[in-house]
C-alpha positions in Angstrom: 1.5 17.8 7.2 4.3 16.0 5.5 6.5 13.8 7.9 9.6 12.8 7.1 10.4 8.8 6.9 12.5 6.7 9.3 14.6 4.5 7.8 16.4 2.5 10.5 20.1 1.6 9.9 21.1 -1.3 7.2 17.5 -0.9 5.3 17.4 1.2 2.3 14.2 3.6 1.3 12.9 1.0 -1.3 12.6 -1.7 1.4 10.6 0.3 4.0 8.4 1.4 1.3 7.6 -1.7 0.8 7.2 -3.0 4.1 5.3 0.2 4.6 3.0 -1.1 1.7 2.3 -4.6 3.6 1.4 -3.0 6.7 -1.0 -0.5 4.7 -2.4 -3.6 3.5 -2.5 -5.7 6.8 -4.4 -2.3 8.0 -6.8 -2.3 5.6 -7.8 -5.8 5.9 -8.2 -5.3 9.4 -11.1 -2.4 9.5 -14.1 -3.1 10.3 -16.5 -3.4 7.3 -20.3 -3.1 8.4 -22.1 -0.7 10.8 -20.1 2.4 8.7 -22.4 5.7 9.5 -24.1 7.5 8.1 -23.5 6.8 4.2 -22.7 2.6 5.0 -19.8 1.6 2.8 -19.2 3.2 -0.5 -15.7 1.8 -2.8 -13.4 3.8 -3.6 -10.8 1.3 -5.0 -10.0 2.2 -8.4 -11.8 -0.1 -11.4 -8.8 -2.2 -11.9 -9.8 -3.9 -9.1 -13.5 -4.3 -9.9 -13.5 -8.2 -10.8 -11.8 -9.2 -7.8 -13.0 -12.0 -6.2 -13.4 -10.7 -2.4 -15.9 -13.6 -0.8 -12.5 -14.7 1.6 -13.1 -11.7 3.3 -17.1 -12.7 4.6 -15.0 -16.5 5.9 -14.9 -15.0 9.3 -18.3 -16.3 10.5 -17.5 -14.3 14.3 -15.9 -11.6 15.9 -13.8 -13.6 17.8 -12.3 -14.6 14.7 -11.6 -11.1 13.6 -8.7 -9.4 14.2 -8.3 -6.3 16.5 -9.1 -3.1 15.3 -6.1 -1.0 14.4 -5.0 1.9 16.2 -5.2 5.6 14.8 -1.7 6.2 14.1 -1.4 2.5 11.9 -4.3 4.2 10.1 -3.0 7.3 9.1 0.2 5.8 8.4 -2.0 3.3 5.8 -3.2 6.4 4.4 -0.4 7.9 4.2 1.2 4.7 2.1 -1.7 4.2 0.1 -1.0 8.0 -1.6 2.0 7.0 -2.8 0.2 5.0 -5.1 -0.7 7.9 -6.8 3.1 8.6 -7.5 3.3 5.8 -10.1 3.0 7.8 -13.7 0.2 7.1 -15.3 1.9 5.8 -18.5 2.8 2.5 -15.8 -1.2 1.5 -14.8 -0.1 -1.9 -15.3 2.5 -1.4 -12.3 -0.3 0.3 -9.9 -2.6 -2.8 -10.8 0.5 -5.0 -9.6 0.9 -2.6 -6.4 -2.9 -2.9 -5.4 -3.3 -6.4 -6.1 -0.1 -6.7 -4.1 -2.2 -5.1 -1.0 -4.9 -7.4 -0.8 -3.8 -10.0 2.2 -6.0 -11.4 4.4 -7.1 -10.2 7.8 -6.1 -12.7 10.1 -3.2 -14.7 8.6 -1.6 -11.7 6.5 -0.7 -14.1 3.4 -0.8 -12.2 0.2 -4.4 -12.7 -1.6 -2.8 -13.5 -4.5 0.0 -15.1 -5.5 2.8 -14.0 -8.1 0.6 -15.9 -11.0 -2.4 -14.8 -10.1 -1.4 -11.3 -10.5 0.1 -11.8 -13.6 -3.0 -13.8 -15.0 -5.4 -10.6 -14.3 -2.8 -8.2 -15.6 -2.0 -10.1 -18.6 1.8 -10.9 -18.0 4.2 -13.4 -16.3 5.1 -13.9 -12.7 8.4 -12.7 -13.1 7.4 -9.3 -15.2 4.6 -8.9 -12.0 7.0 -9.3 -9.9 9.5 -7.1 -11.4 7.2 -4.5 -12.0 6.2 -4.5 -8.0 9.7 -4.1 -7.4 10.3 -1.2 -10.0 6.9 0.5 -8.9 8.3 0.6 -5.3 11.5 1.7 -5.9 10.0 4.9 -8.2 8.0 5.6 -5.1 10.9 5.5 -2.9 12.6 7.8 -5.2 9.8 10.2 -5.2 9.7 10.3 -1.3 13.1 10.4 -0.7 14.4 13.4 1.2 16.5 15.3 -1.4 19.5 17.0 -0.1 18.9 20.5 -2.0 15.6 21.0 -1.1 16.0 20.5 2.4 15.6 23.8 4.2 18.6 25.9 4.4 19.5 29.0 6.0 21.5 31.2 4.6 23.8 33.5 6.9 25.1 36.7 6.2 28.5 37.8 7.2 27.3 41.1 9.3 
């Protein structure tokens, strides 16, 4: 089931993508992490982000601390945003490293993981080609996603 996307008035497509993108990523730092049945947890991120450094997560010593599990529809709306990742040719791998990096924020405070530098250090770049390429990554997936006015359905009447 495809749904269409809401763009409220004043914001264009790029910049509900990307806030789209944060809340994927606010989502996924939010769920839970232990007591996964029956196969316990298994990753599934891609290899790029293999080396990183994911200890800030385990800071949380209680539940009390953790934040409150997110509801069903912020889920399949993270899922939904995290497939667009897939949208990003695969001749620019360096701009989906910069896009998941990008995701990683922490559970309680939602600060970015890492910063602008940091992200260019594991990528091998500057902070302003990261930064640019985050922004050119999301505004290819907002062109992918974008309701095109020719292929919306039509029906044709005929004159009887």
């Amino acid at each position: 089931m495809k749904r269409t996307l809401t763009i409220p008035e004043g914001l264009a497509i790029a910049d509900v993508v990307g806030e789209r993108l944060f809340e994927a990523g606010c989502t996924l730092a939010a769920l839970p992490a232990h007591g996964l049945k029956p196969g316990g947890v298994r990753v599934a991120w891609p290899e790029m982000l293999e080396e990183a450094d994911l200890d800030w997560i385990n800071a949380c010593p209680d539940d009390d601390m953790r934040p409150p599990r997110p509801s069903s529809a912020a889920i399949t709306r993270m899922d939904e945003s995290l497939s667009w990742i897939g949208l990003i040719g695969d001749d620019r791998m360096n701009w989906r490293k910069v896009v998941c990096l990008r995701l990683i924020v922490h559970p309680i405070s939602h600060r970015y993981r890492f910063s602008w530098r940091d992200i260019a250090n594991r990528v091998g770049t500057s902070h302003t080609s990261a930064k640019s390429w985050h922004q050119l990554a999301v505004a290819e997936i907002a062109r992918k996603i974008a309701p095109d006015a020719f292929s919306a359905f039509q029906t044709f009447h005929f004159a009887a």
